[in-house]
C-alpha positions as CSV (number, residue, x, y, z in Angstrom):
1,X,86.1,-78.9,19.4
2,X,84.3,-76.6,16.8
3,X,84.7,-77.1,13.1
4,X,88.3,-78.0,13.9
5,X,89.0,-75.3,16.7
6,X,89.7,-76.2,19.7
7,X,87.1,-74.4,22.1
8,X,86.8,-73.4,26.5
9,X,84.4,-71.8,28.2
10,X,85.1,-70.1,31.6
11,X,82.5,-69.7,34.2
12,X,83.7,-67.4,37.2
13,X,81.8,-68.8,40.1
14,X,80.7,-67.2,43.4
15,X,78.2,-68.9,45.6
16,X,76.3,-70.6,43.1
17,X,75.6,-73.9,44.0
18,X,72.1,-74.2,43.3
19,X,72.6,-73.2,39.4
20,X,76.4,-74.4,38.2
21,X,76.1,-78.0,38.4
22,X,72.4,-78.0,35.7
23,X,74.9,-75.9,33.7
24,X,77.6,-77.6,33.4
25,X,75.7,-80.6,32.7
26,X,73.8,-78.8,29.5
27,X,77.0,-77.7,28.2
28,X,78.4,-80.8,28.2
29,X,75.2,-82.3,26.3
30,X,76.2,-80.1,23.3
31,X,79.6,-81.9,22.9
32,X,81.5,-79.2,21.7
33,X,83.6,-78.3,24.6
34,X,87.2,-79.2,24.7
35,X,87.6,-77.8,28.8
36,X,84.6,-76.8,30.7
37,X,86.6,-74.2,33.0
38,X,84.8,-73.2,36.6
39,X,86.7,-70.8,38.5
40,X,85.6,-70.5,42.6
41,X,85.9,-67.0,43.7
42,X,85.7,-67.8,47.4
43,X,82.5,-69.7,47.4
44,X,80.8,-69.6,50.9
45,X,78.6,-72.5,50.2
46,X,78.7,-75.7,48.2
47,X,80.0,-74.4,44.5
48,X,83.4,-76.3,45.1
49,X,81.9,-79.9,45.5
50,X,79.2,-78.8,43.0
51,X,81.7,-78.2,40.1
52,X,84.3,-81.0,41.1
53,X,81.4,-84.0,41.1
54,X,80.9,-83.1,37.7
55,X,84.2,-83.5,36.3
56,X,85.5,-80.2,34.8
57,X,88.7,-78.2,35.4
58,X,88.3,-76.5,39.4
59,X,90.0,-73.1,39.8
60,X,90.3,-71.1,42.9
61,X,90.8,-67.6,42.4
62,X,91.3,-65.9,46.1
63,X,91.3,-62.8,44.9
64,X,87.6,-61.5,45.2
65,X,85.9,-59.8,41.8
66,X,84.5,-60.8,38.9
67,X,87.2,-59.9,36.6
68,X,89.6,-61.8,38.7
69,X,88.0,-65.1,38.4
70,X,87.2,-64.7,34.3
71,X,91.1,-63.8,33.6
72,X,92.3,-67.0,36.4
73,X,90.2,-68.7,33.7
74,X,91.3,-67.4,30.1
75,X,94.7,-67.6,31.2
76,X,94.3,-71.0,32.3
77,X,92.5,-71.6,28.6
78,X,95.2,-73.2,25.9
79,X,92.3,-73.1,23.2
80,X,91.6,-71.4,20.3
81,X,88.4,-69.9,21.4
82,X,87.6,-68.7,24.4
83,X,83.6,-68.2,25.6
84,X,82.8,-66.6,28.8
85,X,79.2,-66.9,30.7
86,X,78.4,-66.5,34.3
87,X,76.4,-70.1,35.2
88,X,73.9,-68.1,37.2
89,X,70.9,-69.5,35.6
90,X,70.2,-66.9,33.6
91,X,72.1,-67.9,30.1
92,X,71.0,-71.0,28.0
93,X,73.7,-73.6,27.5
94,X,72.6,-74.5,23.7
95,X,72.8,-70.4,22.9
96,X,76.4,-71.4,22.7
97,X,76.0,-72.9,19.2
98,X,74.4,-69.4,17.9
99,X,77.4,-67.7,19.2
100,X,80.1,-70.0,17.4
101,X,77.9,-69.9,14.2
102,X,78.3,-66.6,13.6
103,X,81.7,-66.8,15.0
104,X,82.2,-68.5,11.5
105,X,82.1,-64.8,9.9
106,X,83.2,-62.4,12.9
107,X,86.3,-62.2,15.3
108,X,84.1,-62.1,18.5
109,X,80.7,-62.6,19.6
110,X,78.6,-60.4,22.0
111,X,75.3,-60.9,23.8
112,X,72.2,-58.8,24.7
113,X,69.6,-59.4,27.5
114,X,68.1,-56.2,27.1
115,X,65.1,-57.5,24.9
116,X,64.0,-59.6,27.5
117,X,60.8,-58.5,29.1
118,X,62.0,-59.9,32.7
119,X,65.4,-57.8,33.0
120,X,64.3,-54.3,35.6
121,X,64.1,-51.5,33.3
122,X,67.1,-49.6,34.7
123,X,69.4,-52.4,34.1
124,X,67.4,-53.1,30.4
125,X,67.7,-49.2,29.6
126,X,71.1,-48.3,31.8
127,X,72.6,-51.0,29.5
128,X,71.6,-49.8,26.5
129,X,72.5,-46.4,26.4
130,X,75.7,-47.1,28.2
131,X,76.4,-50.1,25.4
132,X,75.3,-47.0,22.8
133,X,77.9,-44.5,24.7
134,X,80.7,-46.9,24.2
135,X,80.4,-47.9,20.9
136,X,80.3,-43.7,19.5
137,X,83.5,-43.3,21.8
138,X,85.6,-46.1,20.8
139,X,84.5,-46.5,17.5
140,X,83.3,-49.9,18.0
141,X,80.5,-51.9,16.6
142,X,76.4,-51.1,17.8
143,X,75.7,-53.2,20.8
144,X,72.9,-52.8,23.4
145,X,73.9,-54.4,26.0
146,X,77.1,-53.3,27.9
147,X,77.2,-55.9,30.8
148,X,76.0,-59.2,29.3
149,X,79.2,-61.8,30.3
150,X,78.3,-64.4,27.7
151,X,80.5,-64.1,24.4
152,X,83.4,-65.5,22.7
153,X,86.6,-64.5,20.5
154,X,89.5,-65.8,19.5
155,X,92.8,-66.4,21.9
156,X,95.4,-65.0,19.5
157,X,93.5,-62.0,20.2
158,X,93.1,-62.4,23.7
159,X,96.8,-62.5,23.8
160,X,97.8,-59.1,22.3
161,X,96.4,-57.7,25.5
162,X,96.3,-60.0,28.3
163,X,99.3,-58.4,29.9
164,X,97.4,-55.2,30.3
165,X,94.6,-56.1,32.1
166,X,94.2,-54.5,35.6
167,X,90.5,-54.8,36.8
168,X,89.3,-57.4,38.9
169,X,86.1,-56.2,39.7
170,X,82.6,-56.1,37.1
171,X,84.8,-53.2,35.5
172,X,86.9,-56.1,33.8
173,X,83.6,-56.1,31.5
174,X,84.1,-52.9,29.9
175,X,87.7,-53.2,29.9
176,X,87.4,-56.4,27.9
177,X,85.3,-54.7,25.6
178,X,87.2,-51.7,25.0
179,X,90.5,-53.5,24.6
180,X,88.8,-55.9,21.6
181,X,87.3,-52.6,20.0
182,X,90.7,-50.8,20.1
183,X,91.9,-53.9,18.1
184,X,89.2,-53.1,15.0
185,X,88.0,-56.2,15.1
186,X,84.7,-57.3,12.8
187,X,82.1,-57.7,15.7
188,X,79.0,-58.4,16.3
189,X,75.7,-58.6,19.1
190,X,72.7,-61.1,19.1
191,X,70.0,-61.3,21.0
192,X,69.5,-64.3,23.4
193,X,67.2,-65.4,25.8
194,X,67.7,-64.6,29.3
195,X,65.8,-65.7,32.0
196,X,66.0,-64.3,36.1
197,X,69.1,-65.3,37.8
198,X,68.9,-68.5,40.4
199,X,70.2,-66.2,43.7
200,X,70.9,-62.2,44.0
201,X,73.4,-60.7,41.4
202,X,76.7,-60.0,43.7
203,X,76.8,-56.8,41.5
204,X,73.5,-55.8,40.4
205,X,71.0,-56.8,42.8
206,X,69.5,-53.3,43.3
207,X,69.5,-49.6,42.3
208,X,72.1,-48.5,44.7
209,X,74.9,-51.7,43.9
210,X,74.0,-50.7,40.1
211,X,74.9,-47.0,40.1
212,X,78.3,-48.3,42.4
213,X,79.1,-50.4,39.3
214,X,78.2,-47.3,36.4
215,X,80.5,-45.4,38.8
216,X,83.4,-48.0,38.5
217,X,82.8,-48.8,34.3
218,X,82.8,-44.6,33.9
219,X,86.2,-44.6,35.5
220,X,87.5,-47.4,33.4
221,X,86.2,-45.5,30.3
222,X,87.8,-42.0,31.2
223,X,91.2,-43.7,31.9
224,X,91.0,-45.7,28.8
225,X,89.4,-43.0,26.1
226,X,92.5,-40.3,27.4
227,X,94.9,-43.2,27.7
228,X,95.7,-43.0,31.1
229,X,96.5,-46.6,32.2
């Protein structure tokens, strides 16, 4: 619990046991957490045994994408605030506290990695100007970082559009986004520390998977800026 709200995080898993289980174990450290939610997304390896052992709600999601393991998990989530991170390696368990302290004055929290010298500058700059191209269309806050999974907001908002949510793939991302912007809500971006990812990105792991996924957020963003859902 946080300052009297009750608080999960989600953590879509796919083959990562050599990361989730150090995760886990620093989120837990920070005492906050009222359900530590890991979602297996048809793990090859040993993620299952990995999250069970450390005693924290197990999903299976068989449906494969990341967008279909994240909304197994927020719908799973009874809480009043939800956080989202992919336990990768890359995201710092204790950044959670930054995010719920500005929480305090905003209605959801975003992340950027993009000021991290490590990210490959067409990911650091692809994500800025796509995060630039999305806020000018919908209206929505400045961010910088399009792609970044680690955030948090507030369930009863969560719940005005749940039902509507279609994409199980990384496009869930945008369309996440776009559905808390059409909602005007007051929110913000900070900048955390990122370090490189424990494995290859199942999404992003070079040029060519990287333009696939600009394909598949464009498409979200034409059906969702002319309404055609």
């Amino acid at each position: 619990m946080y300052k009297n709200q009750t608080l999960s995080i989600i953590l879509p898993a796919l083959n990562e046991e050599k990361s989730i289980s150090n995760f886990i174990i620093d989120l837990k450290q920070l005492n906050i957490f009222d359900e530590i939610i890991c979602v297996d997304n048809n793990s090859t390896d040993n993620t299952k045994n990995e999250i069970i052992k450390n005693n924290v709600t197990y999903l299976f999601e068989d449906k494969k994408g990341y967008g279909a393991a994240v909304k197994k998990g927020l719908n799973h989530a009874k809480t009043d605030l939800l956080m989202v991170s992919e336990p990768e390696g890359s995201f710092v368990a204790k950044d959670a506290l930054i995010l719920l302290k500005k929480l305090e004055e905003y209605d959801a929290v975003f992340t950027s990695r993009t000021f991290n010298k490590h990210m490959i500058f067409y990911l650091k700059y692809g994500n800025r100007l796509y995060a630039k191209f999305l806020s000018l269309l919908f209206k929505g806050p400045k961010l910088s970082d399009v792609g970044s999974s680690f955030r948090v907001f507030k369930k009863k908002n969560y719940d005005l559009f749940k039902d509507t949510l279609k994409y199980d793939g990384p496009e869930f991302q945008l369309e996440l986004t776009i559905n808390l912007f059409r909602q005007k809500l007051n929110i913000t971006e900070i900048k955390i520390e990122h370090k490189p990812r424990i494995g290859k990105s199942h999404y992003t792991g070079n040029f060519f998977d990287s333009s696939m996924v600009v394909i598949q957020f464009t498409k979200v963003v034409f059906l969702k800026f002319f309404k055609i859902e």
